[in-house]
N, C-alpha and C positions, 0 to 999 in steps of 0.2 A: 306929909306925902300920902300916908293913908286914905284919908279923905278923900284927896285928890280921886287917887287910885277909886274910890269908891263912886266919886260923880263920875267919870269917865266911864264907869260899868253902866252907871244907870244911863248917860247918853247914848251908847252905843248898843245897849241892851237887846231890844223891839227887833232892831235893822238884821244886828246876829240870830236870833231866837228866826226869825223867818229865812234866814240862809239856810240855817241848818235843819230846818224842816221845810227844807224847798224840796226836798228828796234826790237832789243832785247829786249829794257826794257819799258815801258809805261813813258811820260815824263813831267816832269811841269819845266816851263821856267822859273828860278828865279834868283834872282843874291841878294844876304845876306850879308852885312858888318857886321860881327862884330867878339866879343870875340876883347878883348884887348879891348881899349873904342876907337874908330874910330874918334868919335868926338870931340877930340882934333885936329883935321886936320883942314886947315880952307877949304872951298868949290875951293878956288883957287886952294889949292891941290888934293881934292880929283875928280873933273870935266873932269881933262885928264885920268886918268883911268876911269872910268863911263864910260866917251862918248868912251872911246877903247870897254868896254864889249860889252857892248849896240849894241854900231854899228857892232860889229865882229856876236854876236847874232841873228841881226838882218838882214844881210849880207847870215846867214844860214839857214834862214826861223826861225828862235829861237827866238822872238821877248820875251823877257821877260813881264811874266803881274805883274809880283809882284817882286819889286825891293827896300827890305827892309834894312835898315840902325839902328843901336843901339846906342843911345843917353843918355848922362847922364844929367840929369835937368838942369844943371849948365850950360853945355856948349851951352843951347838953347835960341834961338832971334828968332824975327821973323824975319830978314835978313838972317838970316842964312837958317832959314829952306824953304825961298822961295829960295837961292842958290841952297837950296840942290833940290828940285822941280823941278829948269830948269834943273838940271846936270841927270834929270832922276830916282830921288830916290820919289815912290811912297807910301812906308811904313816906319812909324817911330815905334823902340820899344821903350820906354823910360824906365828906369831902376830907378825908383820912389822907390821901395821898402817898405817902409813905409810913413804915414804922420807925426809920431811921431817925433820929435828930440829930446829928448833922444834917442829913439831905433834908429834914424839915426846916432848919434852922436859913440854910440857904434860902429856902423857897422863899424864906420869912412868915410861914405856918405860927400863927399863935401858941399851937399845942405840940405833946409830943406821943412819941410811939408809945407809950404807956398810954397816956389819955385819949389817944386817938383810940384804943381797945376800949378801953374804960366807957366811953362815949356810944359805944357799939352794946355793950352789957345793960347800961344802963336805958338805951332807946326797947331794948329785949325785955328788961325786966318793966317799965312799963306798961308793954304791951307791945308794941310792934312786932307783927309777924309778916312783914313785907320789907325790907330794907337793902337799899342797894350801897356799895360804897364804889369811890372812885379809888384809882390810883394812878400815877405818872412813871414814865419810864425816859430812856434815850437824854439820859442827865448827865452832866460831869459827874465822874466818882460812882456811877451805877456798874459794876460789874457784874459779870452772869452770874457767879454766885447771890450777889447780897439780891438779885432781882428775884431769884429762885426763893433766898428767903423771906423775902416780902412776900411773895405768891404763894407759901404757904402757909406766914402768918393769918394772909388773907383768907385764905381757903376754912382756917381749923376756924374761926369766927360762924360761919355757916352762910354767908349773906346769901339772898336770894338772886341778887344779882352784885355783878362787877360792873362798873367800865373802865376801863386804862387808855390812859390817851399819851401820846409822844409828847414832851415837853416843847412846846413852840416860847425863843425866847421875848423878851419883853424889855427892851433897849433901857430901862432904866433898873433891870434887876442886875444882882452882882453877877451874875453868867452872861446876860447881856450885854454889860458892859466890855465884858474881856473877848463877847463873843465867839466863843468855845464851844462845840458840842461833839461828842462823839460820834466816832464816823459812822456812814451809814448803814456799814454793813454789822457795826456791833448793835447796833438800834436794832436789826432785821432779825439779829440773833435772837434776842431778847423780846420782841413781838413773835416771834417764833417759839419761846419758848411758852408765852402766856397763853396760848395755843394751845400746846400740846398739853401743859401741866393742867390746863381748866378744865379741857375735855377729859382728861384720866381720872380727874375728879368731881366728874359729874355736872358739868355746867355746857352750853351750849353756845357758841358763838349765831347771832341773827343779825348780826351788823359789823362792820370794822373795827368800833370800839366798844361792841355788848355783847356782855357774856351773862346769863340765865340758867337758873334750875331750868328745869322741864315746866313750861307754863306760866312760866314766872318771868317773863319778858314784859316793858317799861311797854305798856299800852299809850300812854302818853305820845312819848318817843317814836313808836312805831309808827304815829298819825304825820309824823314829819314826812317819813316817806313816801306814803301814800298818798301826800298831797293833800290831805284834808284840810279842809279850811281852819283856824285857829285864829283867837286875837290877843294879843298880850297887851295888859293893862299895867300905867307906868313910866318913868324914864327909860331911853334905850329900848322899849320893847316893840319886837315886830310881831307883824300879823300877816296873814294873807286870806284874802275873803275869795280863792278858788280862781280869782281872774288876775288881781294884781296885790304886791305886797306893800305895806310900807311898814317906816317905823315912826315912833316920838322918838323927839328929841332928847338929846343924855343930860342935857344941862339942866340943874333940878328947877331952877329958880325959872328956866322959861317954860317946862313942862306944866309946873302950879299954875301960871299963867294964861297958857294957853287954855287948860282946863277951867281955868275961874270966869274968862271971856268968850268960852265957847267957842274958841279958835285952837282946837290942836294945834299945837306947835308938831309936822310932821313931815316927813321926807316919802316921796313915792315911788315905785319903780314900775313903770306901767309895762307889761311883758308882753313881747310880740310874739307871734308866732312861733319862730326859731327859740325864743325864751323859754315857753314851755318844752318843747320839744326835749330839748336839752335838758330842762330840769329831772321829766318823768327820767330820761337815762341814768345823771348823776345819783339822782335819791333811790332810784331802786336797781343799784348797781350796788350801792354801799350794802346791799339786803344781803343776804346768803341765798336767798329764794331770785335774785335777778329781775332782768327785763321780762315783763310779758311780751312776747311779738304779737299777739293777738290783741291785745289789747292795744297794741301801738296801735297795731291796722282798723280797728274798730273806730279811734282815735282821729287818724293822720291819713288816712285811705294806703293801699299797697304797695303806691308807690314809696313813700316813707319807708315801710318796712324795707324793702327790697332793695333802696338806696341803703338803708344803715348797714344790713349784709352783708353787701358790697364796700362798705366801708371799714367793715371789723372783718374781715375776712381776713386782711396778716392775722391780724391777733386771734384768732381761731385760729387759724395756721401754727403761731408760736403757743400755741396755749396759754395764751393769757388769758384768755375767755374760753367757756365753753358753752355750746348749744344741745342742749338737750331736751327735745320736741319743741315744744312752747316757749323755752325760757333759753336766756341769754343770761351766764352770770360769771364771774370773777371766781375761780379758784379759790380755795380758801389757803392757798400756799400762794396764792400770787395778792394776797387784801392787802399786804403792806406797802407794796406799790401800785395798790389802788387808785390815787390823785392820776398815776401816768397812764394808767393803760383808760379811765373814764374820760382822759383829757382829748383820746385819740379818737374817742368814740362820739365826741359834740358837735354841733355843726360850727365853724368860724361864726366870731360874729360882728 
């Protein structure tokens, strides 16, 4: 699949390299392994691709500054993550999730709350001085205490960054099956609380599910919102070249194929007008920084802005949003019902 992955870069190579120096879009130089877990690869494998992006990036004036990699606790040594180091990966996310085993044993997590620390010591003692970790919340068996505990196991580790995301089920896990999740107002608790305890100690919410030292925000990440153009290289992976997105196929055996015949195997979503429109709200709605209205109107001309206004106007009314000069943004006590108040703010489509 490597391979693949690697002719797929060199076809698509030329076409990208001239978007992103078409001066169109504002850029941040990043290269993101993951989705699927990457790190069952060993560093021998994954070094000749790295050093191809890298060098090609860098060959373009694109010197990547943040070149992050998604690890699972288990598959981490400290050999491994000084491999991964010299091959050029500067950010580790690790996908810890909890420190409980029960609650990991459920998820069906390989590792446990020992090793998922252990996994974090050792990505430090190699070297890494960037590393973000995930965690889950809104689970069967998650109480406000052991949530509080987890938050501060997380906290004494030092990570540069969090993100914690609500547990969405998966109809073939054992919570899925039984269908069960705690109600919504104990999830809101507990989003509530990852809030207050992050901010008290020193970390900064810049999205719904990212939380940062000072400075230390997922530049990667951040290029979602802004729209910037991206390609992902691979099965399952999407892209968007600034006008329309698509993605490859997930199925590995027709992804090789399309690749070996020079026929991507890939799905497209060609965005009308209304598609954008709607996007720029959703993705920089989820920001803490909000809607630019000026930029809408730069954008979509006055009318646009002056129709959304008129559209969000309850919701300025209830305080679900606020407008403050230029910007249009979500409370940071209203982000957990984010999905409702951004769904009120879209055009039909």
């Amino acid at each position: 699949m490597l391979e693949s992955i690697r002719q797929e870069w060199e076809r698509e190579r030329d076409s990208w390299m001239d978007l992103w120096h078409s001066g169109k879009f504002p850029l941040r130089h990043t290269i993101y392994l993951g989705g699927g877990t990457p790190s069952v690869c060993s560093p021998r494998e994954l070094h000749p691709l790295l050093t191809m992006l890298i060098h090609d990036m860098k060959k373009a004036g694109m010197e990547p500054a943040e070149v992050t990699m998604e690890v699972n606790p288990g598959d981490i040594t400290i050999p491994y993550c000084v491999s991964l180091l010299n091959s050029g990966v500067n950010r580790l996310s690790i996908g810890i999730q909890s420190f409980d085993d029960d609650h990991l044993k459920a998820m069906k997590r390989r590792h446990t709350g020992r090793s998922g620390k252990e996994s974090f010591y050792k990505a430090r003692t190699a070297g890494f001085r960037n590393i973000s970790i995930d965690l889950i919340f809104g689970f069967p068996g998650l109480t406000i205490s052991l949530w509080e505990d987890t938050l501060r196991q997380a906290v004494a580790l030092g990570p540069e960054h969090i993100s914690a995301y609500q547990l969405s089920l998966e109809p073939s896990s054992p919570w899925g099956r039984k269908g069960v999740l705690p109600p919504q107002e104990e999830c809101a608790r507990q989003y509530a609380l990852l809030q207050d305890y992050l901010q008290l100690t020193g970390y900064i919410q810049y999205e719904v599910s990212s939380f940062s030292l000072p400075g230390r925000e997922s530049q990667h990440n951040s290029g979602y919102w802004l729209r910037i153009p991206y390609i992902g290289l691979g099965p399952a992976a999407h892209s968007f070249n600034g006008q329309d997105r698509y993605a490859n196929v997930a199925h590995l055996d027709r992804y090789v194929e399309g690749i070996r015949s020079d026929k991507p195997a890939r799905t497209y979503d060609r965005l009308k007008a209304s598609d954008v429109h709607n996007e720029h709200i959703m993705l920089q709605l989820r920001t803490v920084h909000g809607l630019s209205l000026s930029q809408m109107e730069a954008r979509e001309g006055s009318g646009a802005m002056e129709s959304l206004l008129i559209q969000i106007a309850p919701l300025l009314e209830q305080g679900l949003l606020i407008k403050k000069e230029d910007r249009v943004f979500i409370p940071a006590g209203r982000f957990f019902i984010s999905d409702n108040i951004i769904r009120d703010c879209l055009l039909p489509l």
